[in-house]
N, C-alpha and C positions, 0 to 999 in steps of 0.2 A: 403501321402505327405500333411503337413499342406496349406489351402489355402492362397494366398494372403489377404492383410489387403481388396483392393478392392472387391474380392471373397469372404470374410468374409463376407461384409456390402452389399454386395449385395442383396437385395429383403428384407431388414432388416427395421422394424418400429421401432424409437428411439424416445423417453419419454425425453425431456431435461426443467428439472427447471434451474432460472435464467437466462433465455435466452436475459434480458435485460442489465444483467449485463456486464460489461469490457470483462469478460472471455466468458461470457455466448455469449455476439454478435461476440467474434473470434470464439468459437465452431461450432455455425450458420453457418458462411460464410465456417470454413472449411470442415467441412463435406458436404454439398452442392456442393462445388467447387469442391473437390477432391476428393468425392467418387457418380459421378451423378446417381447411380442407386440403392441409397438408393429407401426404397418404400414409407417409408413418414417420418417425425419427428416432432412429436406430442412438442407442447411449450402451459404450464402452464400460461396463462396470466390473472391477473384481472383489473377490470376496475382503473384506477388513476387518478384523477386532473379530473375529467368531463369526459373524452376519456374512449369510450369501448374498450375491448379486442381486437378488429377489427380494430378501427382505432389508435391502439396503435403498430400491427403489422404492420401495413400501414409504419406509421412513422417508424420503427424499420427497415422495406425495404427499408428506403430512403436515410441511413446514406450512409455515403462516404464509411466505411467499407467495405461497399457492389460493390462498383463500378467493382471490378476487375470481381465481380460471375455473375452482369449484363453484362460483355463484354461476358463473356469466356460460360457461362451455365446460361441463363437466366429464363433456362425452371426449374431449378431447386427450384426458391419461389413458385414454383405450387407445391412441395412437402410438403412445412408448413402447418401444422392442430392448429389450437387454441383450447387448453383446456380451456374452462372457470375456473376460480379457484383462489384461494389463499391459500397459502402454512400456513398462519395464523390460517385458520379456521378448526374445527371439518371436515374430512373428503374430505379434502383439496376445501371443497367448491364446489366438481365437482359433476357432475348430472348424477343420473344412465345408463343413457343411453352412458356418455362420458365414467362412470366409464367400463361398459361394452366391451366396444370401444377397452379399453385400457388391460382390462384383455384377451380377445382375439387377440388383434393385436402386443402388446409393446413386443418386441424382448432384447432394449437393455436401461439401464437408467443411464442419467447422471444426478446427483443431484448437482446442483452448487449454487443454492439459498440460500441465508445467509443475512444476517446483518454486514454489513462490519464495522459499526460505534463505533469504540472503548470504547466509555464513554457511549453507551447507558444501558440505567437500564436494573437491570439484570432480572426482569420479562419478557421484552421484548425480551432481547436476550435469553432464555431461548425458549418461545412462536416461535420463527422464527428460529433461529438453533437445536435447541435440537427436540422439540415437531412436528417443520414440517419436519424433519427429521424422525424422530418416525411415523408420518402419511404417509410420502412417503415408507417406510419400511412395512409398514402395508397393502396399496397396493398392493406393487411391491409381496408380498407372496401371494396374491392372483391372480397375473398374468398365465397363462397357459404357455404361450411358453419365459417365462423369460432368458436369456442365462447370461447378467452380471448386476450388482449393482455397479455405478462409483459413489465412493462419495466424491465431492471435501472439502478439509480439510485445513489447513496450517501447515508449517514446524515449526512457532512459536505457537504452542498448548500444550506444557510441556516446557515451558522458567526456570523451576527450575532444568534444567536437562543440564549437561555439555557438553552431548553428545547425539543426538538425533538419534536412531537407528531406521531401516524401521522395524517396530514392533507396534502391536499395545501396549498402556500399559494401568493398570488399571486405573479405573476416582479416583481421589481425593475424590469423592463424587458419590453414586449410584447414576447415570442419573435420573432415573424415581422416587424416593426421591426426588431428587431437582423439578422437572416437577413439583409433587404433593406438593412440598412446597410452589412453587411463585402462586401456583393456589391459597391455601385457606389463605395463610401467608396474613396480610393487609399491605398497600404501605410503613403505615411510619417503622412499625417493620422489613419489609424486607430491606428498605433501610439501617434501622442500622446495620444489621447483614450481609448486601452485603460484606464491607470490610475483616473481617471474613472468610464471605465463601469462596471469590474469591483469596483469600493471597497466595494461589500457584500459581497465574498466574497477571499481570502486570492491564488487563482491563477484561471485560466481554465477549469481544470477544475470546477471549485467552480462556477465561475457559471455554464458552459454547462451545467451536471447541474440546475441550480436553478429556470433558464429552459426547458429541455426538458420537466419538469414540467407547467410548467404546460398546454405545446403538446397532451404524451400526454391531459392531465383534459378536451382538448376535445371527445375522440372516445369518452369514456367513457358517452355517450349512444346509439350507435353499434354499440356493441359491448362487455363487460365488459371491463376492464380493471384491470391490480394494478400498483403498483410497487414495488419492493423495493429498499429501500434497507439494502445491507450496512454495516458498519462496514469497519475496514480488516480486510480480507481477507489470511491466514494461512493457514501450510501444514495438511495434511490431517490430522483428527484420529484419524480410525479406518480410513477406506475411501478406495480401495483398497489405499492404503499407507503406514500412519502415517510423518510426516512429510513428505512426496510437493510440493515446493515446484519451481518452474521460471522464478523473475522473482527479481531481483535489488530489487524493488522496497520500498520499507517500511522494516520489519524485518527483512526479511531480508536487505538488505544492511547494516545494522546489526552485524547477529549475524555477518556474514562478517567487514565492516572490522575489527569491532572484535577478531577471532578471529584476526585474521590479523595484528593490533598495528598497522592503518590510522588507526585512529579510536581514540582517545584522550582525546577531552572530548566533550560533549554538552550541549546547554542545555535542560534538561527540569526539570522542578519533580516532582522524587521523591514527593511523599505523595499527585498527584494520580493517579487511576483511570484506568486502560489498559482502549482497549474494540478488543477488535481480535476477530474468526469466524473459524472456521476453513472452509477453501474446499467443503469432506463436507458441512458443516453448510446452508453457502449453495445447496448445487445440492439440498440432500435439501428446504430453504425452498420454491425455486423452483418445483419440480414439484410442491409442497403447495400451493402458492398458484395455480398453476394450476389445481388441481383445485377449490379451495374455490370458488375464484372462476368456474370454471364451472360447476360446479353450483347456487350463489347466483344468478347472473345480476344483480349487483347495478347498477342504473343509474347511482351514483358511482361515481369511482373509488376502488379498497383501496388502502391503505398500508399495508406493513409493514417495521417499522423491525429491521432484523436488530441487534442488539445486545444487547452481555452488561451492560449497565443494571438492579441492582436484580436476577440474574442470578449473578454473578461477580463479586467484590469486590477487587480485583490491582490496585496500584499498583506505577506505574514501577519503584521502588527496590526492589520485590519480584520485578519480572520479570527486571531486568537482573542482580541478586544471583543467580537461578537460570541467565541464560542466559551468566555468567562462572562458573559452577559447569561446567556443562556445556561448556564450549568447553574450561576446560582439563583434562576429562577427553576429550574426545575431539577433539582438536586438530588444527588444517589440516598437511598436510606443507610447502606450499609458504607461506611468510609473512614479512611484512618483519623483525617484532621479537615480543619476548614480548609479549600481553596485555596490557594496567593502561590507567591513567588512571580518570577518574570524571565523574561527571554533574554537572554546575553551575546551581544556582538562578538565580544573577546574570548578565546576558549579558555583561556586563564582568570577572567572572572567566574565562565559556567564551572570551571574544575574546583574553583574555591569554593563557590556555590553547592557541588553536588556535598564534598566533602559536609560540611555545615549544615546542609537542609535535607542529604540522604543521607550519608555514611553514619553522623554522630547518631540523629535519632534510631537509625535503623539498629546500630548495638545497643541504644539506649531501650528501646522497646523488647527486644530480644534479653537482656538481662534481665529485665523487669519478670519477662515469661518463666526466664529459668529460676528464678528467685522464688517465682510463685506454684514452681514445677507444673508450667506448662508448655507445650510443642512450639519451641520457636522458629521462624520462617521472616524475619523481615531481612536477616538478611540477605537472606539466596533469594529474596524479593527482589532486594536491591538490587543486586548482583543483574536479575536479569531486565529489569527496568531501565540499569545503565548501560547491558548492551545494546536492549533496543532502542537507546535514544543515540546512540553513536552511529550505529546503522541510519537511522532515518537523516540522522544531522548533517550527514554529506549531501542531502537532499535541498535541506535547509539555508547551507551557507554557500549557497551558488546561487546566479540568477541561469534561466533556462531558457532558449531562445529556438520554439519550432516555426517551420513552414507547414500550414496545414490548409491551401488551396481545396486539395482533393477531398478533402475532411468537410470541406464547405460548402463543396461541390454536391454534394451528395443531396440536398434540400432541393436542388432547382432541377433534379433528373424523375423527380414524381410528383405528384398534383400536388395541392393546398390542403385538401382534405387527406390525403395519406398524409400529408405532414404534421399532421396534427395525430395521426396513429403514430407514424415513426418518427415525430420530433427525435434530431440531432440538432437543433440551434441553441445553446446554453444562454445567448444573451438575454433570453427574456428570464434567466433566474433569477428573482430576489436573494440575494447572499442572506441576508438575515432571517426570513423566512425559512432556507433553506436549513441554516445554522440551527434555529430553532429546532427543527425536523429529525436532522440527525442528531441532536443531542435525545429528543426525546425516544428515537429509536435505539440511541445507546441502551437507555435504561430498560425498555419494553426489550427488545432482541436478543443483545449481547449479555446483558445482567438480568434478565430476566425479572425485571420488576414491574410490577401490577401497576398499570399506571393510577387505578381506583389509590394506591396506597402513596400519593403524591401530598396528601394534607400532613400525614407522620414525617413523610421524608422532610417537611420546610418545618416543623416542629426539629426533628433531629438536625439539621442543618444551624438552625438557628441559635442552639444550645451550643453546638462544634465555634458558631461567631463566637457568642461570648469565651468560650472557653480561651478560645483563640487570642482574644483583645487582653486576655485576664493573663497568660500567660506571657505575654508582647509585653505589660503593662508592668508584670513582676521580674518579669528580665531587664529591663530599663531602671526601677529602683532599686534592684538588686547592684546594675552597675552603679549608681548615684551612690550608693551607701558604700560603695567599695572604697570609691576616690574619694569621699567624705570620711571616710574613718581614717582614711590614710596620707587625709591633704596635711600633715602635718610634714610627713616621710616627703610627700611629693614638694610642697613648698622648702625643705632643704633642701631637695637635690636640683630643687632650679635657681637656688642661693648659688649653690657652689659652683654650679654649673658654668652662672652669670663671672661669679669671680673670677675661675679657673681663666674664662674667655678673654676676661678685663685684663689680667696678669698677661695676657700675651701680647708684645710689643706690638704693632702695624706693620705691615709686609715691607710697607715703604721707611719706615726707619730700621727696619731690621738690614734689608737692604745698603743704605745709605752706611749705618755701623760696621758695617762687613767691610764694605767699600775702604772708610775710612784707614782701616787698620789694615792694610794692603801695603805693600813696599811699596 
């Protein structure tokens, strides 16, 4: 009889990169919380911004995230061990005696650390996804007691493909060819040829996630190995603290700009399907997939495609209609204008659009600053609001179409009662609910606002309506009075216009005249 997920992870040492990240600090808190007799779990950390690894864990134990594992299991941040290290460097940086450490102790590995940054140059993303994957992989074959290899990946990793199967598929380009080209290639020649190389995939993230791929299925012979590939990853739906979001990234800056009267138009094709998880959902995937997969000992490697495909049925124009329901009930205090604008099918309407509702006001607000001699900024605002919305829009104006069997599979390989610890089935979400949640965890998480200070914010809010209605209201009779003062000007010119027209013979007598006077 297979054991329990808890029986599983019991007396088990876990090896977790990115442990700082979105995903990486719900992994943390879950596994902690809900399996307390883990034996330890080892996190990769290097020093940043002046903070050692030490006091970078510190901080990392202080987030809110953590509130529910400090009520319920406190004894459990006694299990964190800090690997010195960086995923960057030749032999991840770490020191023989941690390496040691870790080839005797490390049971189980989640590799979650990435480059999430879309437009970063592709040497760099090459350096941090490909190559410290490749050196986490190099490792992990020389661990002793290894049982599985969790490699987190994304569901947009082959976007030239109509249908995304749980499989892995060949790279566009051999991994380790690319490694060994952005190493001796020089900056300016690689950059010209980045376009090029990367043309099967949208950014550089896309393609270093695609090629990484295929590097982890080498060592699937090796030692078991899964990879998990989320959709776009979303605030928390249940655990530890509905709505619980800490990146600006996505949607969720979306849901701010647009809350806060930033963002304004959007080029997205409303009727197509939104596939976005939430972050509960991916960390409760992840330690199922570790388990399944160690216990399987499967000599390929698993895929499993986290996505709400076939699942969850939410198109754009459904998401955004609840998540402008909810912003102006519970609204930012600090924000440029009221809410509005709208999504745009054509890019040639959202381009007239940004012009008009970003570009004009954003030098109109920035004069005013310099006028008043003060620091102006809307429009390197702007500037970077309209990249991030070009980025995400290649997201937007496609429909996405995965297989995710194995993804589904995962519910019916442990009891009813673990399923209710490790829910991964999204369909009992209320979207509205949900919508609600994350927006309020916008304001509480990412903008840091007091939710106590929610009765000022709908006071401010409400002053931004009228302002809003008063200015709509004064532009409309401003136009009325233009063409009224002028209808004298415009009723001539549609005099002459009328005449001009009248004075010009019919095509068909014009014709027949010509004719006439013919030899």
């Amino acid at each position: 009889m297979a054991p329990t997920v808890e029986e599983f992870y019991r007396g088990k040492s876990i090896f977790l990169t990115g442990g700082t990240g979105f995903v990486g600090k719900a992994l943390i808190e879950k596994l902690l919380r809900s399996l307390p007799d883990l034996k330890a779990l080892y996190l990769l950390m290097r020093q940043k911004k002046g903070l050692s690894a030490e006091e970078r864990l510190k901080d990392l134990c202080s987030k809110q995230v953590f509130d529910m594992l400090r009520e319920k299991n406190p004894e459990g941040f006694k299990k964190l061990r800090i690997i010195n290290g960086d995923i960057t460097e030749e032999g991840l940086g770490i020191s023989e005696d941690d390496k040691r450490l870790l080839r005797e102790e490390c049971n189980i590995i989640f590799h979650s650390a990435a480059c999430v940054r879309f437009d970063q140059k592709l040497k760099d993303a090459v350096n941090m996804n490909t190559s410290g994957t490749l050196r986490m992989l190099t490792l992990a074959e020389s661990m002793k007691n290894l049982e599985v290899f969790v490699h987190l990946s994304t569901a947009y990793c082959r976007c030239d493909l109509e249908v995304l199967e749980e499989r892995v598929y060949r790279a566009v380009h051999p991994p380790r060819k690319i490694m060994d080209l952005v190493q001796w290639m020089d900056d300016p020649t690689l950059e010209f040829l980045e376009p090029k190389l990367i043309s099967s995939e949208p950014n550089t993230y896309s393609y270093t996630k695609a090629i990484t791929e295929d590097l982890v299925d080498e060592y699937s012979g090796k030692f078991p190995v899964a990879i998990a590939r989320p959709s776009i990853v979303t605030a928390v739906w249940k655990e530890p603290i509905p709505g619980w979001v800490d990146n600006l990234n996505g949607p969720t800056g979306l849901v701010i700009g647009s809350g806060k009267g930033v963002i304004r138009t959007m080029h997205c094709e409303p009727s197509y399907k939104a596939d976005a998880i939430s972050v509960d959902v991916v960390a409760n995937a992840c330690i199922l997939i570790g388990y399944v997969t160690a216990l399987d000992k499967p000599k390929e490697t698993q895929v499993y495609n986290l996505t709400l495909s076939g699942v969850i049925n939410l198109t754009w124009a459904e998401i955004i209609q609840l998540g402008e329901k909810w912003v102006n009930e519970f609204p930012y205090s600090v924000a440029l204008w009221y809410p509005g604008g709208s999504i745009k099918s054509y890019r040639l309407a959202h381009q007239l659009d940004v012009f008009l509702s970003h570009v004009v006001p954003a030098y109109l607000v920035d004069a005013l600053l310099f006028v008043l001699g003060k620091k102006t900024f809307m429009i390197n605002l702007q500037k970077r609001i309209s990249h991030g919305l070009n980025v995400l829009q290649y997201y937007t104006t496609k429909e996405w179409h995965f297989r995710n069997d194995n993804y589904k599979s995962l519910r019916t390989r442990i009891t009813s009662q673990e399923n209710d610890t490790f829910y991964t089935d999204p369909s009992q979400l209320d979207p509205d609910e949900y919508l609600k949640n994350y927006v309020l965890g916008t304001r509480q998480f990412c903008c840091k606002e007091d939710p106590a200070n929610l009765p000022r914010a709908r006071k401010l809010h409400k002053i931004r309506y009228i302002a809003d209605r008063f200015i709509k209201a004064l532009f409309i009779i401003l136009i009325l009075w233009t063409l009224y003062s002028h209808s004298q000007t415009f009723t001539s010119s549609v005099e002459l216009l009328d005449s001009t027209l009248k004075s010009i013979p019919p095509i068909s007598t014009a014709a027949q005249e010509a004719y006439d006077i013919q030899p």
